[in-house]
LUMTOR-675899 format. One line per 4 residues: number of its first residue (from 1); their letters; for each residue x, y, z of C-alpha. Coordinates in nm, 4 decimals, decimal comma. Layout:
% residues N
NUM = a = X:Y:Z; ... $
***
This chain:
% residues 138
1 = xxxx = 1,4664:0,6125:10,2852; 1,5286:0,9891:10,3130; 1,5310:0,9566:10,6699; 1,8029:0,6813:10,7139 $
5 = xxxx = 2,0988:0,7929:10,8948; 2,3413:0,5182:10,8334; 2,3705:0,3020:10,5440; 2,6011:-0,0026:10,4974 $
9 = xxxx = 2,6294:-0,0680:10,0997; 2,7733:-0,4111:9,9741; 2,7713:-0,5139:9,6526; 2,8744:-0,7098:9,3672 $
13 = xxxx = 2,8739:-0,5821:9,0410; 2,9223:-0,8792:8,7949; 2,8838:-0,7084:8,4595; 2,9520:-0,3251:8,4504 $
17 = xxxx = 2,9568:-0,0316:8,4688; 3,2221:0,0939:8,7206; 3,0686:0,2142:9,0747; 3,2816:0,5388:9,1185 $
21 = xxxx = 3,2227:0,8273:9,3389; 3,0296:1,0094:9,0994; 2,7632:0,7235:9,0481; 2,7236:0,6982:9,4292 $
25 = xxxx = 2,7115:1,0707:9,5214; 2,4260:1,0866:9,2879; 2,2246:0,8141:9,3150; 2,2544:0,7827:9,7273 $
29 = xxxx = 2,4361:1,0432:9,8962; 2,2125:1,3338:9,7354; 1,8985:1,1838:9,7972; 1,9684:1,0911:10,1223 $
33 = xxxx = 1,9750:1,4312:10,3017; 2,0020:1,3227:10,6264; 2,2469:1,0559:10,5966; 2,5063:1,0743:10,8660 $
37 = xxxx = 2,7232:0,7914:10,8069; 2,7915:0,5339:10,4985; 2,9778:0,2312:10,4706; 3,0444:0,0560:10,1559 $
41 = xxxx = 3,2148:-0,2285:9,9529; 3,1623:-0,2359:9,6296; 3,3382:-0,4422:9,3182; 3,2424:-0,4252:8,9722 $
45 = xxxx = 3,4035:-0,6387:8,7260; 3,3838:-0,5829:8,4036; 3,4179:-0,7590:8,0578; 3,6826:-0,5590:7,8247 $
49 = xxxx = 3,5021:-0,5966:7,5252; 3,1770:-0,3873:7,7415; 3,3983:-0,1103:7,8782; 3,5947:0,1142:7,6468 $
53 = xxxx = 3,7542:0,3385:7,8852; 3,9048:0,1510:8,2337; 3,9943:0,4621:8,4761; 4,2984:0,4326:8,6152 $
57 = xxxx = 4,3176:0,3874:8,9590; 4,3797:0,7759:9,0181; 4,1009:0,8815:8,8140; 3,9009:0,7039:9,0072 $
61 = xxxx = 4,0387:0,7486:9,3613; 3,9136:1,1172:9,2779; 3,5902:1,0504:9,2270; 3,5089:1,0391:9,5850 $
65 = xxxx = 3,6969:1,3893:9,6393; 3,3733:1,5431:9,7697; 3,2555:1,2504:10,0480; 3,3715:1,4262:10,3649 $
69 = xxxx = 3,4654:1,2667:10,6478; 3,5476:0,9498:10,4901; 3,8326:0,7551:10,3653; 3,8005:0,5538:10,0161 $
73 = xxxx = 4,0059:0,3580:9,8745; 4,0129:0,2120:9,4858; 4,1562:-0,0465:9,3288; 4,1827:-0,1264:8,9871 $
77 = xxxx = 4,3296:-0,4424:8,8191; 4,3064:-0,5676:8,4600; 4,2842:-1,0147:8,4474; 4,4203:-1,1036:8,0780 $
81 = xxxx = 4,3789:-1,4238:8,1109; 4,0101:-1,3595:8,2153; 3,9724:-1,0495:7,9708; 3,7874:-0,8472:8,2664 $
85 = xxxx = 3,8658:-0,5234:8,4491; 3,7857:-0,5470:8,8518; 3,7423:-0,2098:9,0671; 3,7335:-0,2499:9,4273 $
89 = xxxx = 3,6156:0,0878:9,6178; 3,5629:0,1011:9,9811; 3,5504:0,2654:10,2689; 3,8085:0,2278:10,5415 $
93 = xxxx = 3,8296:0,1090:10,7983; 3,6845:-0,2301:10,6506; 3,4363:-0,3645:10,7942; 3,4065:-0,7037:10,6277 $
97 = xxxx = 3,5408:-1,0695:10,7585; 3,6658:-1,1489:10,4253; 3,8861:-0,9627:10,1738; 3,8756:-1,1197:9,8371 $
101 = xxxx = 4,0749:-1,1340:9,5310; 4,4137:-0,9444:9,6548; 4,6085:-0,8920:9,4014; 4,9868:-0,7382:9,3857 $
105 = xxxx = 4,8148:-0,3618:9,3353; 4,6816:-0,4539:9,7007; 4,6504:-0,1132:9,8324; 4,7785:-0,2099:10,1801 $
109 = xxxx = 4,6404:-0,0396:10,5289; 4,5124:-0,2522:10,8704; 4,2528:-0,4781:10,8969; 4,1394:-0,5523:11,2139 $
113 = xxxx = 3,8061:-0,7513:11,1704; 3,9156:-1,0005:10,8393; 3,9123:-1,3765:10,8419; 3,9376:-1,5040:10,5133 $
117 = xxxx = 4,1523:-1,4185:10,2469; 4,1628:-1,4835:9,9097; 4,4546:-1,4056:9,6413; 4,4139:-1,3729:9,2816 $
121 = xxxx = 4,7299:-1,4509:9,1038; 4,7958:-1,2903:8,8424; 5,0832:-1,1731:8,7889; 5,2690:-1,3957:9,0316 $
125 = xxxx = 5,3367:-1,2774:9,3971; 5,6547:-1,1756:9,4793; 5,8237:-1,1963:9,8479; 5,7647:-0,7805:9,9060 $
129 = xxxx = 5,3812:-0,8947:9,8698; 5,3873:-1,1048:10,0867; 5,5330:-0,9030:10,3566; 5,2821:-0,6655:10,3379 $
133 = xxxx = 5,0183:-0,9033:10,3706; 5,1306:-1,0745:10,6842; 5,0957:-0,6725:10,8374; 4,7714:-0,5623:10,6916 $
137 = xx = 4,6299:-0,9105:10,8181; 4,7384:-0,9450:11,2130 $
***
C-alpha cells in the first residue's frame, strides 16, 4: 500500500478511542509516502465511562494542523441521555450521500452530493438550526 496515491477512508468507530489528526498522520499519512490525495469520514463514539478526557472540539480541530492541502472539519457532541461522546472528522468537501446524526453543534458549510439526512435531537432544535440546514442541504 505504499504506492497508493489516493485513499478514501470511511469508518465507524463504535467503541473508542477518538480518530484525531494525530492517530491518522501516524498510522496512514506517514507510511504512505506517496499518497497524493485522502478522503475521509470518520466517527467514533465513545462510552463516557471508557474515555476520561473528551477534547474539545478545538483541541481537536488542531490535530490535523499539519495535513496540507486539505480542509477538516470536527465535531464533537456529548448524548446524556445515551452517556456517549461522538466525534465526527472529515474532510471537505463531503463526499458522502448521507450525513448522519446532525446535531445543533452542526458545523455548517455546502453539500452538494447528500441525500439523506438524519438529526439527532438532543438538545431540541431551534428555528436558527433549521435555517442553516435548509442552506447547507440545497
Amino acid at each position: 500500500m505504499s504506492n497508493l496515491e489516493q485513499l478514501g477512508l470511511y469508518f465507524l468507530n463504535r467503541h473508542g478511542p477518538i480518530i484525531d489528526g494525530v492517530f491518522l498522520e501516524k498510522n496512514i499519512i506517514n507510511r504512505m509516502t506517496r499518497l497524493k490525495k485522502f478522503t475521509f469520514n470518520i466517527r467514533s463514539m465513545v462510552p463516557l465511562p471508557n474515555q476520561v478526557n473528551l477534547p474539545p472540539n478545538e483541541d481537536l480541530q488542531n490535530t490535523f494542523r499539519n495535513f496540507q492541502n486539505n480542509q477538516i472539519i470536527s465535531c464533537v457532541n456529548y448524548f446524556s441521555k445515551a452517556d456517549e461522546f461522538h466525534c465526527h472528522i472529515y474532510s471537505y468537501p463531503y463526499t458522502l450521500a448521507y450525513y448522519n446524526d446532525i446535531t445543533n453543534n452542526f458545523p455548517g458549510g455546502l453539500f452538494k452530493c447528500i441525500r439523506e439526512v438524519y438529526l439527532f435531537d438532543e438538545p431540541s432544535f431551534e428555528h436558527d438550526f433549521f435555517l442553516q440546514i435548509a442552506q447547507s442541504f440545497p
